[in-house]
Every structure is written in C-alpha cells, then in structure tokens.
N, C-alpha and C positions, 0 to 999 in steps of 0.2 A: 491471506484471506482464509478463514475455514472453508470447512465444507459446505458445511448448515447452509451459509450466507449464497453459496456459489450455486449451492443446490436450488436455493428460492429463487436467484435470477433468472436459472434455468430454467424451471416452472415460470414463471413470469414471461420469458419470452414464446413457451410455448403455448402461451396462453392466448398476448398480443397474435402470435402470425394464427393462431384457430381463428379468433373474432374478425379477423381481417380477412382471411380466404373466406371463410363464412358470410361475410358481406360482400366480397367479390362473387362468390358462385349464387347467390341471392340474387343482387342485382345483372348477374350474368356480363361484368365486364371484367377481363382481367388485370386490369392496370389499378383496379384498387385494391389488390392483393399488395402491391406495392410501397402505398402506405402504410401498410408495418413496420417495412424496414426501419421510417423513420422514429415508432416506438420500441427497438430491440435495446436491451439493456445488455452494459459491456460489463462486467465485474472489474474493479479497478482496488487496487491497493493501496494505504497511505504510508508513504514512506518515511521511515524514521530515520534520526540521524542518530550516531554512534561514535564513540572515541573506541578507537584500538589501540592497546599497549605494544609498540614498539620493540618490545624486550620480548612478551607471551603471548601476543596476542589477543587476549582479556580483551572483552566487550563492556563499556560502562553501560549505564541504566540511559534506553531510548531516554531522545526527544524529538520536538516537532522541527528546530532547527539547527542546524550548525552552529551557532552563539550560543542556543540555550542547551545545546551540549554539553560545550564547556564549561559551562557553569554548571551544568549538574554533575557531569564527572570530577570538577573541582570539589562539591561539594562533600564529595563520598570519600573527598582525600587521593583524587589522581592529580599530577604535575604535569602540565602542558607547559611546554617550551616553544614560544613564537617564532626564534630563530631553530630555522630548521623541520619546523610543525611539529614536535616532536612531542608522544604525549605514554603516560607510563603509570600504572597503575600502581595503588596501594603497598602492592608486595615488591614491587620491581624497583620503587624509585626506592629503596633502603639498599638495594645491591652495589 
C-alpha cells in the first residue's frame, strides 16, 4: 500500500475519533466516544498472485488469481509443470 493512501486513512481516522469525543464531551456522556471505534478505518492490501521461477526466482507479471496467474505467466512464454508445480521462466526453461 503507498503512503499517500495510508496517510489519508490516518487523517480519516483522526478525524472520525475528533467528531466522536466532540459529541461525547458536548453531550457530556462518555460512552459515545465509543462509537468511533466502530467508524475506524484499517488500511488493508490487495493481494496479488505470482509465479516464481524455480531455477532464479524471477517473478512473472501480478494477477488477481492463482489461475489467472498462470495463464498470464504462460502468456509471456513461462512453463509451468503440473506435476510437481513446477514453473520457469523465459530464460530458464531453455537451460
């Protein structure tokens, strides 16, 4: 995740617990400071799937799944082998 992104969560959640204690110390009860919590934002990641060459270690090009993976490291000319999982990129499978 960049920064930029992590940074506006940040701000965001500092924003959520001000309006919240702010209307807790307004109405002078402290349990709805509370009700923040449940608008705190978590920064989360999207994970991508990758083929690693066997032989170097060579990363093909993300995807969104382990299927469409392989097919996109097929596409760029990597050899996955079923038996074994075995997958080898461009330069490696000529060796």
């Amino acid at each position: 995740m960049k920064f930029k992104e992590i940074f506006i969560v940040f701000i965001y959640n500092i924003i959520v617990v001000a309006i919240w204690a702010g209307l807790a110390v307004f109405f002078n009860a402290w349990w709805i400071a509370l009700f923040g919590i449940l608008f705190i934002s978590i920064p989360s990641t999207i994970h991508r799937h990758y083929r690693i060459c066997d032989s170097c270690g060579a990363k093909s090009a993300p995807a969104d799944s382990a299927e469409e993976a392989i097919r996109v490291a097929e596409k760029a000319g990597w050899v996955h082998y079923d038996e074994g999982n075995r997958d080898y990129c461009p330069y490696c499978k000529n060796k």
